[in-house]
mmCIF file of the N, C-alpha and C atoms, coordinates in Angstrom:
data_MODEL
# 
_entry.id   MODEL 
# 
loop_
_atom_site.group_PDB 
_atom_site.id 
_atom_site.type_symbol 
_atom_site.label_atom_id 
_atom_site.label_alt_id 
_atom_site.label_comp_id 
_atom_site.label_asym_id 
_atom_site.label_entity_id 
_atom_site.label_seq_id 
_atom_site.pdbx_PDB_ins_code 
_atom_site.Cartn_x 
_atom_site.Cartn_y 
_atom_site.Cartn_z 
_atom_site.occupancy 
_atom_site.B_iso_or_equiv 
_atom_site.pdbx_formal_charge 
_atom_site.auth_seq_id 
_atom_site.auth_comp_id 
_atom_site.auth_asym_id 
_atom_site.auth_atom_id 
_atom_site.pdbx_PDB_model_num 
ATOM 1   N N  . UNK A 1 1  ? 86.225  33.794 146.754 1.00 0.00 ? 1  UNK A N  1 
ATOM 2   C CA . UNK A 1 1  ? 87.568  33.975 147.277 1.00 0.00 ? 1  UNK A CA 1 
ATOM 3   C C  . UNK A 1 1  ? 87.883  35.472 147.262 1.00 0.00 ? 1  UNK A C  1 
ATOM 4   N N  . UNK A 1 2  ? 88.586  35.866 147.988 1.00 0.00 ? 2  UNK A N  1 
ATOM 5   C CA . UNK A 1 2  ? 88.678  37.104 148.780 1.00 0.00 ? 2  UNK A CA 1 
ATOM 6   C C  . UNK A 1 2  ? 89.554  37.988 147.768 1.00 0.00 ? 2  UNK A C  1 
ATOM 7   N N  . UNK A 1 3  ? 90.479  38.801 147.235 1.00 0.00 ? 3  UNK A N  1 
ATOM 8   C CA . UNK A 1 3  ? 91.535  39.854 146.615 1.00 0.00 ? 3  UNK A CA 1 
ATOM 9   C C  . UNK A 1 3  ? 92.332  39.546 147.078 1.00 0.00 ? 3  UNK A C  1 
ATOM 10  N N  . UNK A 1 4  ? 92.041  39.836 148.889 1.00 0.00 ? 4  UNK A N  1 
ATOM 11  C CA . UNK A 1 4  ? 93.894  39.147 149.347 1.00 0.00 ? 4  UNK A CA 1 
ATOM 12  C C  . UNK A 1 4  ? 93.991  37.827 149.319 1.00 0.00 ? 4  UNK A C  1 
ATOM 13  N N  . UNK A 1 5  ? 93.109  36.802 149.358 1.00 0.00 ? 5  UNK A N  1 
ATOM 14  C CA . UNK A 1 5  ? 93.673  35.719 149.410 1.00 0.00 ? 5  UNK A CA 1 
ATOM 15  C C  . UNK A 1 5  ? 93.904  35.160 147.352 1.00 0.00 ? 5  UNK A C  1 
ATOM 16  N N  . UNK A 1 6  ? 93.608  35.323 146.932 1.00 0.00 ? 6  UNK A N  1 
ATOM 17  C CA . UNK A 1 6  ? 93.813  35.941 145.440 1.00 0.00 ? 6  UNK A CA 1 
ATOM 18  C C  . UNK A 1 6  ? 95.291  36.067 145.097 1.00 0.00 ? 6  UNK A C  1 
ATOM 19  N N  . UNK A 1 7  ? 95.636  37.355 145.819 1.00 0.00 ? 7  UNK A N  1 
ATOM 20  C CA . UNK A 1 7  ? 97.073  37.392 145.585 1.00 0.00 ? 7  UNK A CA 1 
ATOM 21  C C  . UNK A 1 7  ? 97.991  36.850 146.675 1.00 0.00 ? 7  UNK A C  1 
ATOM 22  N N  . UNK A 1 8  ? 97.426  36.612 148.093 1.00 0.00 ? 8  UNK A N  1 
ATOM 23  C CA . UNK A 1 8  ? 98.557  35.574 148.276 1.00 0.00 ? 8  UNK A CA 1 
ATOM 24  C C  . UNK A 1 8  ? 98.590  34.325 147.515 1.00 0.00 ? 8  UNK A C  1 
ATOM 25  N N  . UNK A 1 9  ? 97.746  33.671 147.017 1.00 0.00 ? 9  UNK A N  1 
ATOM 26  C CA . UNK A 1 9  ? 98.572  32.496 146.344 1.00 0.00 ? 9  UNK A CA 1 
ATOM 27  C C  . UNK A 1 9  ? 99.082  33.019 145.304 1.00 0.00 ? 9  UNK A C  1 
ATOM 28  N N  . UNK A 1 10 ? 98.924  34.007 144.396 1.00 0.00 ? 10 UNK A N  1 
ATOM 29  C CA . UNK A 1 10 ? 99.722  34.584 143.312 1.00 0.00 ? 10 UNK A CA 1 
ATOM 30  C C  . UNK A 1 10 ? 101.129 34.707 143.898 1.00 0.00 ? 10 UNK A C  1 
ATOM 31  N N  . UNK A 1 11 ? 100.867 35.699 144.745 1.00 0.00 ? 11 UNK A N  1 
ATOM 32  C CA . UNK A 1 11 ? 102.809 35.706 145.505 1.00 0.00 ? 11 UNK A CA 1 
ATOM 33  C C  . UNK A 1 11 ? 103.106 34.327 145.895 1.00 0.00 ? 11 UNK A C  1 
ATOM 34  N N  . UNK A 1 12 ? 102.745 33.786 146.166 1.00 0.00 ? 12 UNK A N  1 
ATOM 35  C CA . UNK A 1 12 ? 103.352 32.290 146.743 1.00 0.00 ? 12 UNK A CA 1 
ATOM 36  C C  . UNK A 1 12 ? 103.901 31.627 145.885 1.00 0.00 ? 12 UNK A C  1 
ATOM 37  N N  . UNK A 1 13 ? 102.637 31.470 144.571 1.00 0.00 ? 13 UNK A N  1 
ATOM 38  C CA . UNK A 1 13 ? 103.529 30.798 143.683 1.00 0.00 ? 13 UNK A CA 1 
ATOM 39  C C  . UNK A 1 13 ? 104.890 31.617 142.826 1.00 0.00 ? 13 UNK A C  1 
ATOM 40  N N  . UNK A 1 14 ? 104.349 32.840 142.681 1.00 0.00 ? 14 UNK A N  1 
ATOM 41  C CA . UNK A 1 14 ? 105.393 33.366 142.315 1.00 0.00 ? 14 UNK A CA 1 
ATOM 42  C C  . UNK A 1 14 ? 106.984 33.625 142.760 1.00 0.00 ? 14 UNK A C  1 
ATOM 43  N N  . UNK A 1 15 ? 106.841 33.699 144.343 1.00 0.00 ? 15 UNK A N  1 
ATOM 44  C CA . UNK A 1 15 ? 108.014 33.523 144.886 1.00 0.00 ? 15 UNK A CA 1 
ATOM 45  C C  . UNK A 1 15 ? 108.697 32.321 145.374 1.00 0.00 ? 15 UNK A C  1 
ATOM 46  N N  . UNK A 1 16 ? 107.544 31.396 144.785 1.00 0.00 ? 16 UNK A N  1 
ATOM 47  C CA . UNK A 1 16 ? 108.272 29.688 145.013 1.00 0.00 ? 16 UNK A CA 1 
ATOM 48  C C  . UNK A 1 16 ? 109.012 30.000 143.692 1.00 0.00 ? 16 UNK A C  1 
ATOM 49  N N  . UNK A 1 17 ? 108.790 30.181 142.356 1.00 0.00 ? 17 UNK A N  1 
ATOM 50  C CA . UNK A 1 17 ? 109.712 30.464 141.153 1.00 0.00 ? 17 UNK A CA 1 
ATOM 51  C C  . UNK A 1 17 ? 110.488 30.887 141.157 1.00 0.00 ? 17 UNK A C  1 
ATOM 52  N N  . UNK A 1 18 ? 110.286 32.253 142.132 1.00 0.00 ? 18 UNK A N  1 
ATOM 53  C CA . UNK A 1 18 ? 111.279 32.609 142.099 1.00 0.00 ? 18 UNK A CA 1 
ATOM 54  C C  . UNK A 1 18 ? 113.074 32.068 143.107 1.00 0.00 ? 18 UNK A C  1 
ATOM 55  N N  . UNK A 1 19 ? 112.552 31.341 144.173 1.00 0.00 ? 19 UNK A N  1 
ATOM 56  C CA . UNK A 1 19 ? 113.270 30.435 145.155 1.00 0.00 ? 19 UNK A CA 1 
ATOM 57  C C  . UNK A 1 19 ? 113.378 29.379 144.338 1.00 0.00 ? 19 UNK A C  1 
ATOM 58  N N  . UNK A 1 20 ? 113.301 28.612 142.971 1.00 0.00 ? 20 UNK A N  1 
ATOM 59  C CA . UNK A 1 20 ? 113.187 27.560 142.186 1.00 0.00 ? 20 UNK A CA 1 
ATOM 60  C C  . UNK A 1 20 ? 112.787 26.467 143.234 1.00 0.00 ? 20 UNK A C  1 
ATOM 61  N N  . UNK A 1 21 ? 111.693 26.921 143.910 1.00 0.00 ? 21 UNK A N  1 
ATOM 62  C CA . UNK A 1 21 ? 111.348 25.869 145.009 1.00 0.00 ? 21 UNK A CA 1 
ATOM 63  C C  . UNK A 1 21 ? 109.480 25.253 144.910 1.00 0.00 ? 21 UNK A C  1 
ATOM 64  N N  . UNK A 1 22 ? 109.399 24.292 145.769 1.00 0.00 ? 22 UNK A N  1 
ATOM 65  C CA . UNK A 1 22 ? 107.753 23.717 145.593 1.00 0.00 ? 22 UNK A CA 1 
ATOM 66  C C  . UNK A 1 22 ? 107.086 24.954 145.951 1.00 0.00 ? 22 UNK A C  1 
ATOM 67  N N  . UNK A 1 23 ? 105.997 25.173 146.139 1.00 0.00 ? 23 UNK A N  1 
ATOM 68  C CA . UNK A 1 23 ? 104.609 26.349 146.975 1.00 0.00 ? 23 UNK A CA 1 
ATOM 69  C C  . UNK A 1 23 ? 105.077 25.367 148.231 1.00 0.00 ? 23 UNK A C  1 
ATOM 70  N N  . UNK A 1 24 ? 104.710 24.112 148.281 1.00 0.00 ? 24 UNK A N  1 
ATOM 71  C CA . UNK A 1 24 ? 104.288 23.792 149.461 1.00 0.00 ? 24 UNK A CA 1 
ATOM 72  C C  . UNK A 1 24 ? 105.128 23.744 150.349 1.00 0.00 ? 24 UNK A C  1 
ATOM 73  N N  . UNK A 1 25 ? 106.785 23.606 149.726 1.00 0.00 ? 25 UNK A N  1 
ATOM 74  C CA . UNK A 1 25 ? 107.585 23.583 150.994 1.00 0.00 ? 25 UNK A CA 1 
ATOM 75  C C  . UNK A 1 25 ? 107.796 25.015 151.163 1.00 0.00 ? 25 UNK A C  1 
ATOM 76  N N  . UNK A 1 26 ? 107.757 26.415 150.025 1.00 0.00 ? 26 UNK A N  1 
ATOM 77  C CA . UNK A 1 26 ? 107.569 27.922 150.738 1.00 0.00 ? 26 UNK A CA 1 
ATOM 78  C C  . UNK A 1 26 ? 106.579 28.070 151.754 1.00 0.00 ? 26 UNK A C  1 
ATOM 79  N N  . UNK A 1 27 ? 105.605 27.695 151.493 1.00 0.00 ? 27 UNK A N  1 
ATOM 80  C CA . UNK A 1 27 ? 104.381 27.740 152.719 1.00 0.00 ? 27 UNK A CA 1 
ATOM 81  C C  . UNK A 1 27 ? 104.935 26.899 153.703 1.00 0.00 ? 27 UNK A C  1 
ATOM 82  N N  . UNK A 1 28 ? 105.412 26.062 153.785 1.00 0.00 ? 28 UNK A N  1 
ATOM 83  C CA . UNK A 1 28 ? 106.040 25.079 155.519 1.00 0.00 ? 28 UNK A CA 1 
ATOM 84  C C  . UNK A 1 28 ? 107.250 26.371 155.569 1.00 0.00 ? 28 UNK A C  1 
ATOM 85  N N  . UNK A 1 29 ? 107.891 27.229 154.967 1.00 0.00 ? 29 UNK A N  1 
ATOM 86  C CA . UNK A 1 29 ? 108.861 27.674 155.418 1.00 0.00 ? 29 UNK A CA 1 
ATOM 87  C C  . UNK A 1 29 ? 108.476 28.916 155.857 1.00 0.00 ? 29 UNK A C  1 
ATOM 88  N N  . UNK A 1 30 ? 107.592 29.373 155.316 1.00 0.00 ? 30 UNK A N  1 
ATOM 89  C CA . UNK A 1 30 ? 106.422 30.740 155.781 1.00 0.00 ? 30 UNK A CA 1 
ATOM 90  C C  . UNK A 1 30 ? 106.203 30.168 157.143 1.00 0.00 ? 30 UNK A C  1 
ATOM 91  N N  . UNK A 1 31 ? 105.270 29.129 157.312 1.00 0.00 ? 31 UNK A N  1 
ATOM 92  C CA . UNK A 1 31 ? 104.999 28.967 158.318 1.00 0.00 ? 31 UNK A CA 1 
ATOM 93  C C  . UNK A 1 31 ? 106.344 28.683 159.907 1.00 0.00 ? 31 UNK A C  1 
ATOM 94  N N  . UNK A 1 32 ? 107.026 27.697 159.351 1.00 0.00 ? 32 UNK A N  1 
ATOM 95  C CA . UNK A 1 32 ? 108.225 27.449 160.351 1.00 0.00 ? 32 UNK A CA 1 
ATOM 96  C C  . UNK A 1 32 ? 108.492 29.102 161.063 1.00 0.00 ? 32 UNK A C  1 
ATOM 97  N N  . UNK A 1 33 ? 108.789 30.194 160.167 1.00 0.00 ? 33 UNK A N  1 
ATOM 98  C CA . UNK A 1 33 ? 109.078 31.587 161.132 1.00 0.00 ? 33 UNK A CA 1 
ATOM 99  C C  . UNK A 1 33 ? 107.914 32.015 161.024 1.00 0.00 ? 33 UNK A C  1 
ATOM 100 N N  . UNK A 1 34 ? 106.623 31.445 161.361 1.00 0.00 ? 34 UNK A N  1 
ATOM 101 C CA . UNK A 1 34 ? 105.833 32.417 161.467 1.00 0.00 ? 34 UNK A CA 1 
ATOM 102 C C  . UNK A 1 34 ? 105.410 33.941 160.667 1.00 0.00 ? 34 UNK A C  1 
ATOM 103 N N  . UNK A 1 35 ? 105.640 33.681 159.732 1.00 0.00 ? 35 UNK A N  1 
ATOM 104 C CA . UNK A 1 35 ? 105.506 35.125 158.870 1.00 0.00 ? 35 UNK A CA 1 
ATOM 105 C C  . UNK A 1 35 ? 104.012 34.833 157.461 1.00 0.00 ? 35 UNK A C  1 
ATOM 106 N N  . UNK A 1 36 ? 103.719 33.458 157.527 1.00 0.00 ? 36 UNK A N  1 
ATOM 107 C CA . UNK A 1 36 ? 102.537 33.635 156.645 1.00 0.00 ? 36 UNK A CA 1 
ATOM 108 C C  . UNK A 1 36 ? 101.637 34.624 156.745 1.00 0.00 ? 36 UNK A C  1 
ATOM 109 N N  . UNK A 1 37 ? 101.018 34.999 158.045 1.00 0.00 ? 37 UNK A N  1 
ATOM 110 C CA . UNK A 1 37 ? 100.080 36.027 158.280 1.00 0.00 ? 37 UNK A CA 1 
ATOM 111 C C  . UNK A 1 37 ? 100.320 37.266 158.263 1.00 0.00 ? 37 UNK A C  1 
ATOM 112 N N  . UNK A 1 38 ? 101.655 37.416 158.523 1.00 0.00 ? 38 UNK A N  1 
ATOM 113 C CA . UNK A 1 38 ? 102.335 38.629 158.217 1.00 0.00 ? 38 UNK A CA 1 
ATOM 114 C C  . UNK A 1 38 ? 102.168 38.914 156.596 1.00 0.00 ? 38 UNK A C  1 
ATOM 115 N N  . UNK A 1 39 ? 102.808 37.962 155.962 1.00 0.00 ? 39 UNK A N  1 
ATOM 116 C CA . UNK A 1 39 ? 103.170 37.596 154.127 1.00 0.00 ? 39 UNK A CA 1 
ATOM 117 C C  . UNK A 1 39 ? 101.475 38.546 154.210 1.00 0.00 ? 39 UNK A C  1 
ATOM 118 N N  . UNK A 1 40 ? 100.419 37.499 154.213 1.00 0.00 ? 40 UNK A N  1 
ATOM 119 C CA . UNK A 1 40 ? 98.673  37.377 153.989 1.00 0.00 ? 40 UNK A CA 1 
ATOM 120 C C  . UNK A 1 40 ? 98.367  38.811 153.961 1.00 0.00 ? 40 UNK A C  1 
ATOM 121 N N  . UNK A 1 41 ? 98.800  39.288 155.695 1.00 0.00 ? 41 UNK A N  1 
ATOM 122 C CA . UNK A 1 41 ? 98.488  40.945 155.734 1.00 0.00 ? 41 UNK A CA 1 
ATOM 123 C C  . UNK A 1 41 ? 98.850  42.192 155.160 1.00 0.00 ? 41 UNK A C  1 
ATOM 124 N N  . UNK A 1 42 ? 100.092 41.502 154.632 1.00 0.00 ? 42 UNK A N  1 
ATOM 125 C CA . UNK A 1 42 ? 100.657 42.837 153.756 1.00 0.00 ? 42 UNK A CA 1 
ATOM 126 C C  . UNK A 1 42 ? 100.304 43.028 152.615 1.00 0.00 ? 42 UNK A C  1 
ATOM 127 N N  . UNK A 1 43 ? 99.106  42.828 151.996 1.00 0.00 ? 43 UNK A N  1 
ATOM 128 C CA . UNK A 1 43 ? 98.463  42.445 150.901 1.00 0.00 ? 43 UNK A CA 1 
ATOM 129 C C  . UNK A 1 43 ? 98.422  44.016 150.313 1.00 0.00 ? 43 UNK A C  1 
ATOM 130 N N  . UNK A 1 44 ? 97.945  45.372 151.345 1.00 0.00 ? 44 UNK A N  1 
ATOM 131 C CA . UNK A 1 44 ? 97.437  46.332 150.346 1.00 0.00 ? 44 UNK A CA 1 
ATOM 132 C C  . UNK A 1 44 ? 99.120  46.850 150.284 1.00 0.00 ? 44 UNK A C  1 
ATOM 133 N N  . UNK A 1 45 ? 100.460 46.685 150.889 1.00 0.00 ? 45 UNK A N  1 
ATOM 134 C CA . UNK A 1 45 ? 101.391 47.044 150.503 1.00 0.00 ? 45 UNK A CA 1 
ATOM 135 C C  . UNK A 1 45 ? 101.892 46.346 149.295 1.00 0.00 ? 45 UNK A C  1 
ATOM 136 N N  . UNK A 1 46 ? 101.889 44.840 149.447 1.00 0.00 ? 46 UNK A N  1 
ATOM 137 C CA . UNK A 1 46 ? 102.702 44.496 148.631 1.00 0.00 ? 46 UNK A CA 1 
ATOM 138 C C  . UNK A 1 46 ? 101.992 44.152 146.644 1.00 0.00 ? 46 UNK A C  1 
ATOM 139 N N  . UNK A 1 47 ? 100.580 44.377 146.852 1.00 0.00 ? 47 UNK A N  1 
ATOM 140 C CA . UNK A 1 47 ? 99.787  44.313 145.409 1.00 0.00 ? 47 UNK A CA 1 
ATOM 141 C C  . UNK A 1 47 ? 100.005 45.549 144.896 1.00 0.00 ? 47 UNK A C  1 
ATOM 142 N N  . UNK A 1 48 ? 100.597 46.750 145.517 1.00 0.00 ? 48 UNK A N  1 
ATOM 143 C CA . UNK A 1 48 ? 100.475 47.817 144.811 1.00 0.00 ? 48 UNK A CA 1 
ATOM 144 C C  . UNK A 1 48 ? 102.151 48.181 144.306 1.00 0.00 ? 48 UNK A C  1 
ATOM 145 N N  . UNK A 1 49 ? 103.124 47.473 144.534 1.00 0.00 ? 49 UNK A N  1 
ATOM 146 C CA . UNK A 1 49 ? 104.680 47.788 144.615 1.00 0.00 ? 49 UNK A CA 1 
ATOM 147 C C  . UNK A 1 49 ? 105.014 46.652 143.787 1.00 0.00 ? 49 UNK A C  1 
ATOM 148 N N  . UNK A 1 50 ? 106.224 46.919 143.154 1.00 0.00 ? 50 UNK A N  1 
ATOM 149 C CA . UNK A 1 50 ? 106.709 45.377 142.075 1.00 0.00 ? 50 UNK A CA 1 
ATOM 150 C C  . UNK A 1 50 ? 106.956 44.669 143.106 1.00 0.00 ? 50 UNK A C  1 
ATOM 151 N N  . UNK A 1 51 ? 106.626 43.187 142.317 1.00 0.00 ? 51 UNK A N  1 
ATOM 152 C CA . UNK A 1 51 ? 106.777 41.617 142.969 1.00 0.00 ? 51 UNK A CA 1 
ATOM 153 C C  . UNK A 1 51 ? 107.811 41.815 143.477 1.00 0.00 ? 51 UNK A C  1 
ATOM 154 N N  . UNK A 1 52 ? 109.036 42.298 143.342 1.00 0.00 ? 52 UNK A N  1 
ATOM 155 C CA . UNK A 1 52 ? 110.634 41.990 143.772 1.00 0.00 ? 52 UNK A CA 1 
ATOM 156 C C  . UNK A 1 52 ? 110.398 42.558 145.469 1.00 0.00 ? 52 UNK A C  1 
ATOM 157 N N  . UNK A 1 53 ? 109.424 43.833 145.307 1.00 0.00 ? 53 UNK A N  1 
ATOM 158 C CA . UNK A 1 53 ? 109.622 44.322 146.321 1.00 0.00 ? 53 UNK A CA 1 
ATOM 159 C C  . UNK A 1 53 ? 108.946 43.532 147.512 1.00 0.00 ? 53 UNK A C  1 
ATOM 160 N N  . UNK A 1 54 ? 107.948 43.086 147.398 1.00 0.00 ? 54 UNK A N  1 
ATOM 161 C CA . UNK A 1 54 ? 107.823 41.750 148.490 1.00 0.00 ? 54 UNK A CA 1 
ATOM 162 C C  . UNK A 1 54 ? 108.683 40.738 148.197 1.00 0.00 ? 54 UNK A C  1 
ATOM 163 N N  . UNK A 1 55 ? 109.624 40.198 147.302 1.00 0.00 ? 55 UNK A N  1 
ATOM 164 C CA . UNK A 1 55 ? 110.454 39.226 148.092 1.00 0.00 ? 55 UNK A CA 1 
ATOM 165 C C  . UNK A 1 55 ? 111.336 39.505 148.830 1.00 0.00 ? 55 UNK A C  1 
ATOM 166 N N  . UNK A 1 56 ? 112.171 41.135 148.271 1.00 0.00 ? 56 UNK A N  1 
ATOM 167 C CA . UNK A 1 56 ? 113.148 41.362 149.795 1.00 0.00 ? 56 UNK A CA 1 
ATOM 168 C C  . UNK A 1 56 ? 112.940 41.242 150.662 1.00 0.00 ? 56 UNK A C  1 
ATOM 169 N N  . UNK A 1 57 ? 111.372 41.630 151.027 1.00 0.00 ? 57 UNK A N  1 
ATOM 170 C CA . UNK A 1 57 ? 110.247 42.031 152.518 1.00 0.00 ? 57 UNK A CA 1 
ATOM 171 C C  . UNK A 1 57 ? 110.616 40.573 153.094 1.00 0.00 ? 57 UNK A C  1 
ATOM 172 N N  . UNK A 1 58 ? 110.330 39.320 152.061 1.00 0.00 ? 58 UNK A N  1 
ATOM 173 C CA . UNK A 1 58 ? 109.620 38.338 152.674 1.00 0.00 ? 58 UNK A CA 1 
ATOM 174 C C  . UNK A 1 58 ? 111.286 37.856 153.419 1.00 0.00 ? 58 UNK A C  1 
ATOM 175 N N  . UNK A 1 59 ? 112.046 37.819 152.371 1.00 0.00 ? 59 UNK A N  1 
ATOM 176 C CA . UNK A 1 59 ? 113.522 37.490 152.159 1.00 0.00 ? 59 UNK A CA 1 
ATOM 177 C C  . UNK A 1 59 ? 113.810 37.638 153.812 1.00 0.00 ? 59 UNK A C  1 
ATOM 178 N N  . UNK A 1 60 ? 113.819 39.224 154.013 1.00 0.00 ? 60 UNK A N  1 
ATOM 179 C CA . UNK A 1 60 ? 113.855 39.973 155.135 1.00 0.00 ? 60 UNK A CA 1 
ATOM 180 C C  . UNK A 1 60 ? 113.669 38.894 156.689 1.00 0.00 ? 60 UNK A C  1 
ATOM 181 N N  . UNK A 1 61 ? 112.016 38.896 156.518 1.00 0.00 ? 61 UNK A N  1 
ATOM 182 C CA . UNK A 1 61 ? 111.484 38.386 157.477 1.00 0.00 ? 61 UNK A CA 1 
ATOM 183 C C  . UNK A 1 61 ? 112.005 36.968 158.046 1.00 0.00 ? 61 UNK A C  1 
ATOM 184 N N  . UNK A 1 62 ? 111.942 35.779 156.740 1.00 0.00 ? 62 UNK A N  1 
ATOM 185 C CA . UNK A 1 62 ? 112.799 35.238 156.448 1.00 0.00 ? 62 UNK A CA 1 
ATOM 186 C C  . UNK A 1 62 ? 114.394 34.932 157.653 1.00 0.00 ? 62 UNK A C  1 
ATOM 187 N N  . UNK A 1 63 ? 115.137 36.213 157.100 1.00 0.00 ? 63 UNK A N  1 
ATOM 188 C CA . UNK A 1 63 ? 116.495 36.235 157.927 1.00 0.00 ? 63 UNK A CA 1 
ATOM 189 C C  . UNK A 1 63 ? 116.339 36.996 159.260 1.00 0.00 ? 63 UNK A C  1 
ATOM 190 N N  . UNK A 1 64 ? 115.605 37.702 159.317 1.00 0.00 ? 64 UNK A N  1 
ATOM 191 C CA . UNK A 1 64 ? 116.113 38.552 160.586 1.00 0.00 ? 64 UNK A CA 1 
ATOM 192 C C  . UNK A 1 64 ? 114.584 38.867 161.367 1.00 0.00 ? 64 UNK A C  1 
ATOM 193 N N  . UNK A 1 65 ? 113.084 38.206 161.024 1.00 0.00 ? 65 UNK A N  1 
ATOM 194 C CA . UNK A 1 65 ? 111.754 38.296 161.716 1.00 0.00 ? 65 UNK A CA 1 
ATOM 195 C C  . UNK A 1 65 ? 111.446 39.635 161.685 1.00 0.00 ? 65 UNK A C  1 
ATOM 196 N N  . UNK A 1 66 ? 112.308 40.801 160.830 1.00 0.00 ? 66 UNK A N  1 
ATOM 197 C CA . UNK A 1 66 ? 111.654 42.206 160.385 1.00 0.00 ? 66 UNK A CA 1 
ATOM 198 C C  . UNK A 1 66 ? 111.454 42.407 159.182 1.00 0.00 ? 66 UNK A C  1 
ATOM 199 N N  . UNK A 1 67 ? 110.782 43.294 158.589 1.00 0.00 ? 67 UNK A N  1 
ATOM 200 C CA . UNK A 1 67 ? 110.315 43.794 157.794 1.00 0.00 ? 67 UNK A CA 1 
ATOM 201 C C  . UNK A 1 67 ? 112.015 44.286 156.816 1.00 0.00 ? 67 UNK A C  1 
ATOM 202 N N  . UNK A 1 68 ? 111.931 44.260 155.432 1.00 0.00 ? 68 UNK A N  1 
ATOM 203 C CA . UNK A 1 68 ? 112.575 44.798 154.974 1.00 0.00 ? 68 UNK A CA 1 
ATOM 204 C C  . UNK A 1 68 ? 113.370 46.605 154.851 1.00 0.00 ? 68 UNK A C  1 
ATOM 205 N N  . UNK A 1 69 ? 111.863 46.940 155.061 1.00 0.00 ? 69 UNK A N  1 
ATOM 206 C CA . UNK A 1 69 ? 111.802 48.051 154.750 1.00 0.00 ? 69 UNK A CA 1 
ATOM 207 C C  . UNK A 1 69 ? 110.914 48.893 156.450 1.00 0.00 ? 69 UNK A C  1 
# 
């Protein structure tokens, strides 16, 4: 298994905790806007910056299909 795919499920689960929500319905909700691959690709930004700072990102994408930052 790959580094990035490594830490996307680390972020996944971590930001299902943090949403007090399942993985699996964050991943159907990743997927519904289209932003999993986005989430997947941002791997060398978001492993090197605190966790919080990819959930605004994701948060972001989430509400408005841009980037946080």
């Amino acid at each position: 298994m790959s580094d990035e795919m490594k830490f996307f499920m680390y972020l996944l689960e971590y930001y299902a905790a943090y949403k007090n929500k399942k993985s699996g319905d964050v991943l159907k909700e990743w997927d519904a806007h289209n932003i999993t691959q986005k989430v997947y690709d941002n791997y060398w930004t978001y492993h090197t910056e605190r966790i919080e700072n990819a959930y605004m990102d994701i948060d972001s994408l989430i509400a408005t299909g841009k980037p946080a930052w």
